[in-house]
N, C-alpha and C positions, 0 to 999 in steps of 0.2 A: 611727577611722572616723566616730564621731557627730560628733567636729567638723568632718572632713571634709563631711558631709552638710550640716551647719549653714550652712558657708561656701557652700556650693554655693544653700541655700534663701534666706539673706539677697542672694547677689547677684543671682537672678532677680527677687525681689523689688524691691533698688534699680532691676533692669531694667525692670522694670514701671511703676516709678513715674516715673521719666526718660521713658518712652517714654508715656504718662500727660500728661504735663506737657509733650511736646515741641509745640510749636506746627504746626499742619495746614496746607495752601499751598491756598486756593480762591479762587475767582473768582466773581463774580454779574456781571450784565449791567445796567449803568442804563440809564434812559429813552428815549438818543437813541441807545443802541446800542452804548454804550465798554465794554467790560470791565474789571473794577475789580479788581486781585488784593486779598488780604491775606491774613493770618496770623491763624489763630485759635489757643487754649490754653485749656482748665481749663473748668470750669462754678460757674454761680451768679449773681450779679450781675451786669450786663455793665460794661467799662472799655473804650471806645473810644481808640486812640492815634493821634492825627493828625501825622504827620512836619512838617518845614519842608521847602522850596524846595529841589527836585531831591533829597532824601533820600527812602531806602524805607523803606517800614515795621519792616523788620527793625532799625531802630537803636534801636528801647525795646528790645532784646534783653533787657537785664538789666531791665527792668520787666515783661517778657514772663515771665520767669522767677519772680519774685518774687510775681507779683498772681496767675496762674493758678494756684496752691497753695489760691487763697478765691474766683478769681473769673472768668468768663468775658471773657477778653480778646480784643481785636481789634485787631489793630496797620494799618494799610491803606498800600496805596500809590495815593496820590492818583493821579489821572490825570495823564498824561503821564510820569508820575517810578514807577522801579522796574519791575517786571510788569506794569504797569498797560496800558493802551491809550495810543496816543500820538496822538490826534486834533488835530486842526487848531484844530476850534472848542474854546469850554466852559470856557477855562483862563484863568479868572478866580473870584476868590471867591466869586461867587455859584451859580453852576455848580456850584463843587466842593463847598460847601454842600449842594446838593441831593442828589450823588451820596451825602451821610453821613447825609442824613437817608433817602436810599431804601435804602442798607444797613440801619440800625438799622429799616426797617420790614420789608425781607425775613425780616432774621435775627428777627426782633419781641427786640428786645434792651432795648425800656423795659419800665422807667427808666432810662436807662443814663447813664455818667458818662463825658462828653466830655472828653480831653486832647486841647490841640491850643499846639504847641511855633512859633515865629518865624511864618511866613507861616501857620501855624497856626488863629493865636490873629484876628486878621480871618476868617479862614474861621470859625470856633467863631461871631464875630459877626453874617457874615453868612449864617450858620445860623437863630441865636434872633431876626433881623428876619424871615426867610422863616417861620418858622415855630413860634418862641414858646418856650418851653422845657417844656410840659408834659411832654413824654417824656424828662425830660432829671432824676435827683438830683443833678446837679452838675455844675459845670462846672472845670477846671483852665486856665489860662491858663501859660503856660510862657516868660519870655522873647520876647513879641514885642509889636509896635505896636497900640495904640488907638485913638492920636491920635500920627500918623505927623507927625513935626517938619516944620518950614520945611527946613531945613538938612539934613536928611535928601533932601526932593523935589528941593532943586537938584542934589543931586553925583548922583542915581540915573540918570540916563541915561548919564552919563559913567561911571558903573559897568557897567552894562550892555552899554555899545560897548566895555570893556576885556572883558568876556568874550566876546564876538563875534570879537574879534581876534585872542586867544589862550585858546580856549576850554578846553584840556588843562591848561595851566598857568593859568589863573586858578580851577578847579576843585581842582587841586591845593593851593593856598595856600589856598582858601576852607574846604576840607575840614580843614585843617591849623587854622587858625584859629580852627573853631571852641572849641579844646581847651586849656585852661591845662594839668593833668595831659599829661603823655606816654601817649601812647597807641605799642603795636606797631605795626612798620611795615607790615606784612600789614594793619591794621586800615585803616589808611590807604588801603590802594591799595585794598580790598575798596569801602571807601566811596567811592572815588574813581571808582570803578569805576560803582559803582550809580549815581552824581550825571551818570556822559555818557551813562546811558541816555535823560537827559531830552533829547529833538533842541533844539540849539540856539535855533533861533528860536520855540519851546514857553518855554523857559528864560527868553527878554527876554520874549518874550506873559506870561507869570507874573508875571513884576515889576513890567512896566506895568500888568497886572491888579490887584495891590495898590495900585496908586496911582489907580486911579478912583474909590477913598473914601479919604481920607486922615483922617475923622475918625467912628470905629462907637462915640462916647460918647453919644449918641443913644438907641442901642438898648440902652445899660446899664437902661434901666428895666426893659424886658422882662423883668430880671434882679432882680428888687427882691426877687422871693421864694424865691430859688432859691440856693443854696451857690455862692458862688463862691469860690476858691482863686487867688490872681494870684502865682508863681514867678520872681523876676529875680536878674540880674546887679548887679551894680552900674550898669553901663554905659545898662541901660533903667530904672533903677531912678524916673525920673521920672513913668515910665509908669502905676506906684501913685495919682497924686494925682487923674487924670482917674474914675478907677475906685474908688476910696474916697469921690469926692464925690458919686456916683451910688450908692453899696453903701454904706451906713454898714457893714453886717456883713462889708464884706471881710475875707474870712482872706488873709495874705499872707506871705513867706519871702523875705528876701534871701540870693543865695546867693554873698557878697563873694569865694571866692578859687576861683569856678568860671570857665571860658568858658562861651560861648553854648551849648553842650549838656551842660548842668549837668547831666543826671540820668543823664551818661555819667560827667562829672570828678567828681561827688559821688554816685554811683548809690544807694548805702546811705542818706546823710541825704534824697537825694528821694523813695526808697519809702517812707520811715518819714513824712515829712511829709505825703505823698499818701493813706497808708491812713490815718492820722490822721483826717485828711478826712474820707477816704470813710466812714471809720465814723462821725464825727458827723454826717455828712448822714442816714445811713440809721437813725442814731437818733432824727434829728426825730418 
């Protein structure tokens, strides 16, 4: 009978603590009127997580899990892409910029520690030009561009017209692609799913967005005093040198047998490198 009881008191309690940890679905409203979903978890510190191009917040899932055990997370879904509002205007980096600097003032979440993954990681930039990093212990850069290649600018529109043409199937392969690891096939379509909530002509407006700064090494200074953390590929692994000769203290992680959403193919070694971090920042 005691162990009976026992078992019964340990599983409310794991129930508690799952239900605890499970992440909450809200919405704030920005400046010009869009509604911004995202996913909050845990208390303490804040860790902001900014998806890439046409993903929703919910894909740090396993970051979601792991950091709200220590920390108040916020995973979002940028505008246009996920829950979000799909507005016409604003869907360009600077804009969405704004939209994360006026979350982290609603939620008052400074100092908090910006992650921001592919199309990201310009947005993170063209945050700390708008607005500096004072409310910021850190920053994470994840795999995407600083200084957006030559050779990159030319094939991007031709990239763009092949998703306009076959918008289902080029979403498909792009979803697929970003993963060296196998991923289930459910996960696939779940995210495949989330990626056509972006309206199509949102999706090209976004990428030509990216390409009206092709070069945020510039605003690396802004950054001079502040942790930064720069996370690649092999494939972007270039992208280290513009960012290391403006941050001599760059921290940085190559993550040679990931794809482009490393902290899904290696989810373990990228939590463990990211509270790393986190913790020596907030030891300064």
């Amino acid at each position: 009978m005691k162990r009976a009881v026992l078992s019964v008191v340990v599983a409310l309690v794991a129930t508690a603590a799952v239900a605890q940890t499970a992440p909450r679905s809200r919405f704030f409203t920005a400046s010009d009127g869009v509604r911004i979903h995202y996913l909050e978890a845990g208390k303490g510190p804040a860790i902001v997580f900014i998806p890439g191009w046409q993903m929703p917040g919910w894909i740090w899932e396993k970051q979601i899990a792991h950091f709200s055990a220590k920390y108040r997370v916020i995973a979002l879904d940028p505008r246009s892409q996920g829950e979000s509002g799909k507005p016409a205007d604003g869907n360009y980096p600077e804009r969405r910029a704004r939209d994360y600097k006026e979350l982290v003032d609603h939620l008052k979440l400074a100092p908090a520690v910006l992650v921001g993954w592919s199309m990201g990681v310009p947005e993170i930039m063209a945050y700390v030009d708008q607005f500096g990093a004072a409310d910021l212990s850190g920053v994470v850069l994840v795999d995407g561009f600083v200084v957006v290649e030559d050779a990159v600018v030319k094939v991007f529109p031709m990239w763009l017209k092949s998703l306009e043409m076959d918008r289902k199937g080029f979403t498909d392969r792009f979803v697929r692609g970003m993963y060296k690891k196998p991923q289930p096939e459910s996960y696939y379509e779940r995210l495949t799913a989330a990626a056509l909530k972006t309206p199509t002509n949102s999706a090209v407006t976004l990428g030509v967005g990216m390409l009206g700064r092709t070069d945020w090494s510039p605003v690396l200074s802004k950054l001079a005093t502040t942790p930064v953390l720069f996370v690649v590929t092999k494939v972007l692994i270039k992208q280290l040198d513009p960012v290391r000769a403006a941050i001599p203290q760059l921290q940085s992680e190559v993550f040679e047998d990931a794809g482009h959403a490393l902290f899904v193919d290696e989810a373990e070694r990228f939590n463990l490198v990211v509270e790393k971090f986190i913790e020596g920042a907030r030891a300064r």
